[in-house]
N, C-alpha and C positions, 0 to 999 in steps of 0.2 A: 504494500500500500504506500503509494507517494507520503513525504512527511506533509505536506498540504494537505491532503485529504481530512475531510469530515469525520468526527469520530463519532459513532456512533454509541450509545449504550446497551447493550448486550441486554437481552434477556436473558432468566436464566434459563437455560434447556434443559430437557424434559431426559433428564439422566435415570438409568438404574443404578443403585450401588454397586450390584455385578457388574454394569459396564467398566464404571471407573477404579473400582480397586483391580479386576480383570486387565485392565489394559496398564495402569502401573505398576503390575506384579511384572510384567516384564523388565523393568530397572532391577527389582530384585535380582531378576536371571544374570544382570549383567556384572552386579557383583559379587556372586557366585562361583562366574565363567561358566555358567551353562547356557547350552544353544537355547536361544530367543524361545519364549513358551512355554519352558519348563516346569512352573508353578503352575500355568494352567492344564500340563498335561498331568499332575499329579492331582488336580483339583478331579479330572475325569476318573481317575482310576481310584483315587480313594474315596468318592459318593458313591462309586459303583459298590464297591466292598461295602460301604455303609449301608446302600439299599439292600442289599444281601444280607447282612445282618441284623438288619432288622428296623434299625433306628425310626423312630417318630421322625414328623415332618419337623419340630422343632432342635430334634439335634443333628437332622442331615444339615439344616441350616448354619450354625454352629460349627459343622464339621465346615462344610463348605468353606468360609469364612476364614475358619483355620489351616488349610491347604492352600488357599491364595496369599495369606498374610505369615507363611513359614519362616518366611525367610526374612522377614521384616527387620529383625536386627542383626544382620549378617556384617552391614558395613560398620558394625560397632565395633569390631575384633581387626579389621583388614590391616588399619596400620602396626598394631601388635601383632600380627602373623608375620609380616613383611620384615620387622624387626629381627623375628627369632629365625627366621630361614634366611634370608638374605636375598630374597628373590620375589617373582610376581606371585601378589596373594592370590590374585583369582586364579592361576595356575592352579597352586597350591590347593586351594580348596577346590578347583574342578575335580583333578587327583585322587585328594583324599577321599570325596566321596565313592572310589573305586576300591576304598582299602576296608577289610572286614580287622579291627581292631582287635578282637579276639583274636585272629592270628598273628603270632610273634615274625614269623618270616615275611609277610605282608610287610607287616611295621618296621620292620629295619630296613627292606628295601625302599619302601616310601620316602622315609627318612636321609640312607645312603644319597636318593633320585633326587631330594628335593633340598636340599640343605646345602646353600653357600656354592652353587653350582656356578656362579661368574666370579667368584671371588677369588685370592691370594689360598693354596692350599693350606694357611697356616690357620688362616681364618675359617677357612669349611670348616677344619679338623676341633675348632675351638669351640664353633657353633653343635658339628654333631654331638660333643662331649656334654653342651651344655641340655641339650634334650635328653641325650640318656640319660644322665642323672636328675633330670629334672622336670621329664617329659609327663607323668600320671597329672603332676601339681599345674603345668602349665598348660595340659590340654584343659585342666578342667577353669584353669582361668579364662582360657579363650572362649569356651562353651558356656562358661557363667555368664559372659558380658554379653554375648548375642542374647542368649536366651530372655535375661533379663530386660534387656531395650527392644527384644519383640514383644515382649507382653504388653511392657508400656505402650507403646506405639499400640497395637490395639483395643486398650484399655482406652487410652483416648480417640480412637476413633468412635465410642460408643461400646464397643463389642463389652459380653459378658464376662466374667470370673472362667466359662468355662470355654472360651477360645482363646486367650491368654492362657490356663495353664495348658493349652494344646501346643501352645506357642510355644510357651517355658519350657515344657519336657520333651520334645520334639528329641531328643540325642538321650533318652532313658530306655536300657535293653532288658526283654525281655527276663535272660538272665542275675539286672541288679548289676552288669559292669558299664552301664553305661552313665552319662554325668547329665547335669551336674550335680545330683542328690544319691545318684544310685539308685533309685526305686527299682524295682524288680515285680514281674507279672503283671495282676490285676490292678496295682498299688498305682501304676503309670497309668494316664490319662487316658482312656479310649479313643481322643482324636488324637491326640501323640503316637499313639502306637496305629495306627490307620496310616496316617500322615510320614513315620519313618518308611513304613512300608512301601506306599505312593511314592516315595522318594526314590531308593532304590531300585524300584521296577522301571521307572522313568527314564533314571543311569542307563543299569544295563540295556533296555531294552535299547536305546541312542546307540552306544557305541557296541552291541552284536545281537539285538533283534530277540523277539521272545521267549526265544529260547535259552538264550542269554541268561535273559531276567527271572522266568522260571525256575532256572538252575541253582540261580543264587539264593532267590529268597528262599527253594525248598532246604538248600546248604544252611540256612541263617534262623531254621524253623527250631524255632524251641531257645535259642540263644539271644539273637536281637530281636524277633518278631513272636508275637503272642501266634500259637499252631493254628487256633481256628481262624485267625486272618487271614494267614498264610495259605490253608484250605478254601477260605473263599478264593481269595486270590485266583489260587491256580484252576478253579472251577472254571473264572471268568476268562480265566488266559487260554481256555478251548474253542473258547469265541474267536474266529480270524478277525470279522469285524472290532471286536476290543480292542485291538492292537493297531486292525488299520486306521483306527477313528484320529488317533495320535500323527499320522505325518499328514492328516489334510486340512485342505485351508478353511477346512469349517468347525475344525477340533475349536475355536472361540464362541462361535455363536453356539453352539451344540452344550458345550461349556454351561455358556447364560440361561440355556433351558434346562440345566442340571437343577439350578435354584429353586426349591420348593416356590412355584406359584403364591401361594397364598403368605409365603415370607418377604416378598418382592418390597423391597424398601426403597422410595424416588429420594433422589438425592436434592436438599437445599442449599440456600449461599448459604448458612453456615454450616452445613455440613460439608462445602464442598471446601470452604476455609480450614476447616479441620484435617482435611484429608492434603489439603497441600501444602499445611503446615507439618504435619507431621511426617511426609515426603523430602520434606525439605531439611528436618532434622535428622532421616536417612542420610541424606547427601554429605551433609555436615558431619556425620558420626566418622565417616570414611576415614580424614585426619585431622592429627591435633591442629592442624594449621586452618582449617576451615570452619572452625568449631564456632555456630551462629554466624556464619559466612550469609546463608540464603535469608536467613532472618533481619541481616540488618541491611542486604540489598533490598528485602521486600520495603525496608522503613523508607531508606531513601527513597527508592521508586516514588514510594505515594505520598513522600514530601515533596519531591520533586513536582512531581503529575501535578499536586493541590495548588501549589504554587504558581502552575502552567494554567490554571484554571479549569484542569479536567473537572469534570463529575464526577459525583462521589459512588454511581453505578457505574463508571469506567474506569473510574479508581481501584476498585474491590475488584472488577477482572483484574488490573493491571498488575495488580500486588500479588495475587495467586501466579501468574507466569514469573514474576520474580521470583518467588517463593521455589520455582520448578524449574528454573533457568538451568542451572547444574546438573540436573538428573544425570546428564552423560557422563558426567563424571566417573560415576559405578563401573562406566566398563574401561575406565584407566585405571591400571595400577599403580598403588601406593609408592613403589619402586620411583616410578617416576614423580607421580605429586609431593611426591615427600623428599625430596632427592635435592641437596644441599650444592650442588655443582650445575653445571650448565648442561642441559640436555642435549644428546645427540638428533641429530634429524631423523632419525629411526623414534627418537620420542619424540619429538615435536608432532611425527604425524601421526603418534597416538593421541597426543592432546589434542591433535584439532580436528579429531574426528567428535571428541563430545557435544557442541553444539549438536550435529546434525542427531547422535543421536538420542538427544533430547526432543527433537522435532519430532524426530519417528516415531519415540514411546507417546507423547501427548497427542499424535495425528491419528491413534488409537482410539481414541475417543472422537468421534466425527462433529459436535459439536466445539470441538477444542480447535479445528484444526488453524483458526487465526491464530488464536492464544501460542499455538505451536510456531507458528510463522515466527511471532513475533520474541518468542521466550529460545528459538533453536537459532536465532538472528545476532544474539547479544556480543559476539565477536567480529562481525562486519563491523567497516570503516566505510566513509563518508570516499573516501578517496579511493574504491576498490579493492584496497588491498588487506580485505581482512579473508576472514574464514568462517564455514566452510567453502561458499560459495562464492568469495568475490563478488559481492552485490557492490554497487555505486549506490551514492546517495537518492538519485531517483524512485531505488528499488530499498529502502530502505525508511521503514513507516516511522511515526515519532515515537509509539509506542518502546521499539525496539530502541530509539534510540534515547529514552528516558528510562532503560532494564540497564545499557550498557552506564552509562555515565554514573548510577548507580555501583555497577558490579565493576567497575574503574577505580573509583571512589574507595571503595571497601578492600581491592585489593591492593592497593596503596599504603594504606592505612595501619593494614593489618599487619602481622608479623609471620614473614613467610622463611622457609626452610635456610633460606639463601642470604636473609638480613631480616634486622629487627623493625615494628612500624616504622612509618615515617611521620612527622607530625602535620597537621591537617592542613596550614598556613603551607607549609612547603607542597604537599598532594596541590593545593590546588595551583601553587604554580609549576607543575610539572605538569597538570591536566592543561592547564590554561596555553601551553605550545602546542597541546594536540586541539585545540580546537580547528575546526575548518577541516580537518586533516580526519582526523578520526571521530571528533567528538562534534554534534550538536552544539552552534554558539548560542542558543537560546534555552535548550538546557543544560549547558555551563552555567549563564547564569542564574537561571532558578536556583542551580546548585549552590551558586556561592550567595544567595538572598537565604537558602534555608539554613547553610552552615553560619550565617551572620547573624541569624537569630539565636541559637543553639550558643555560640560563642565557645568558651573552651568545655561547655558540658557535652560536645556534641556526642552522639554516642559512633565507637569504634571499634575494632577488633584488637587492641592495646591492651 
């Protein structure tokens, strides 16, 4: 949209909640490093187990819920996984979901494959030392912090006590050796024990097909998986269609009619505030250096915007695509965002694929798809030469460029891997040479009308 263009006020659309946590469960995948749809293919095979087993329409629902939202606190661990192995977390964690932890020969090769593999051999040798000796206590730290920032995170989206603790014990095995409590059998969550299940069949069945996944989970029957699950399971997996449901381009929609009908919840502004706030504090969880990054680009945003004279219902869209700007983030590695040197061109052009795929996960939602334009936009320049796309200013709406001067602003400010803040009087004369160039001259100045009110309280990432 030209920066000239009329702005219009957005109604709200006629959303389901399945649509939209459905179509942001794919960020999840991305920090994971599992192929795109992965939560929603485990959403298919663990309602199916449910239906199977019996569940009312009130805890398919519940379950539902907790199979989309698994992974919800995943980016809460990445930059401490990234610390202890020396390499890319989502690597790492694609990986590991291939390792059955009960086996000891599994885990040392895991280990051996995954541990300080670009580094000085002094340094691998230092790192693998420090997991064997210290591996039980550090997996369960890594698994405590996920665990515990997915419950949240769906605790505030509304959901109940009993899709949080589906969330929370998501890694508790059948056997009692799983974390981060140990529970054993019945004592573990029924959507917890559904949902590891779902998980696993998902893996294998990706990288070697049903038969794959059958193999494993009837291997894992009695140990990490409750039997009579695992009996439905493999019931369902006689089904060809079960399995081919999984690689077609309707496994989403298909998906959304899994949802108990008469559970069907429309989503409002402030539920939809909620849900990209708390997306937003995904992004942020990722590393220490981002931590209330998307939250206090949302502020600027809509100090900015108010000050431009938007509306206060163009405003509330405008802050939710701040809030989501980063999503892409998820499918960078920590390795890189956290990375105290100057990045090679092999990482540069990981980083500047995340705009775009920030577009793609929010273009998910078909009423989103401006919101997307304008939130996957926020690293174009005025002058062409930004990313992903090289837009000119022409092609370049105000909204995007009231997200970017914002999310300039805050990264400025902030204190990132490579140097400490910078103070705000200095930001804006470093911002104030990219105007024309990179930056909007008339949302620069809004910018420095809102930091002049604010004065030295402004708030930062300091």
């Amino acid at each position: 949209m030209p920066a000239n263009a009329a702005l219009a006020t957005p109604s709200t659309p006629k959303l389901a909640l399945s649509e939209v946590i459905g179509a942001l469960s794919y960020a999840l995948d991305l920090t994971e490093g599992q192929p795109p749809g992965h939560c929603i293919r485990c959403c298919w095979i663990g309602v199916h187990i449910g239906q199977e087993y019996g569940l009312d329409t009130a805890s398919l629902w519940d379950l539902y819920y907790t199979l989309l939202l698994k992974d919800a606190g995943c980016s809460s661990n990445a930059a401490r996984l990234c610390e202890l192995y020396g390499q890319d977390d989502r690597r790492t964690k694609r990986d590991f979901k291939w390792v059955d932890t009960d086996n000891l020969s599994q885990m040392v090769r895991f280990v051996l494959r995954h541990t300080g593999v670009k580094g000085q051999l002094a340094d691998r040798f230092k790192r693998v030392m420090h997991l064997a000796r210290h591996g039980e206590d550090l997996a369960r730290e890594l698994i405590q912090t996920r665990c515990e920032r997915g419950a949240d995170i769906a605790r505030r989206l509304g959901f109940g006590g009993d899709v949080a603790s589906g969330i929370y014990s998501l890694d508790e095995h059948w056997n009692g050796r799983g974390k981060p409590d140990g529970l054993g059998g019945e004592a573990i969550p029924l959507y917890s024990r559904i949902a590891l299940l779902a998980q696993v069949m998902d893996v294998f069945h990706h990288i070697g097909g049903s038969g794959a996944a059958l193999a494993e989970i009837r291997d894992r029957r009695g140990t990490w998986f409750d039997p009579a699950l695992v009996d439905i399971a493999c019931r369902l997996g006689e089904d060809p269609a079960f399995w081919a449901m999984l690689t077609t381009e309707e496994i989403e929609e298909q998906v959304r009619a899994l949802e108990p009908e008469s559970r069907h919840v429309a989503v409002d502004d402030d539920l939809l505030d909620e849900i990209a706030e708390a997306f937003g504090q995904v992004v942020d969880s990722k590393s220490p250096y981002t931590a209330g990054h998307s939250e206090r680009v949302a502020l600027y945003t809509d100090m900015v915007a108010e000050s431009m004279g938007m509306d206060d219902g163009r405003r509330r869209w405008l802050k939710r695509g701040a809030l989501l700007h980063d999503l892409g983030k998820l499918g960078v590695s920590n390795s890189i965002l956290d990375k105290p040197d100057a990045l090679t061109d092999e990482e540069w052009q990981e980083v500047r694929l995340h705009p775009a795929y920030t577009e793609e996960i929010l273009s998910r939602i078909p009423p989103f798809a401006e919101l997307a334009a304008s939130a996957g936009a926020h690293h174009e320049r005025l002058d062409g030469r930004g990313y992903p796309k090289g837009l000119g200013a022409a092609q370049i709406g105000l909204e995007t460029r009231i997200i970017t001067i914002a999310d300039i602003f805050d990264a400025i400010t902030a204190e990132r891997p490579y140097r400490g803040p910078i103070p705000v009087p200095q930001a804006l004369e470093i911002m104030g040479r990219m105007v024309g160039t990179a930056l909007d001259p008339d949302c620069f100045e809004a910018l420095e009308a809102c930091v002049a009110v604010f004065g030295d309280a402004v708030p930062t990432g300091r």
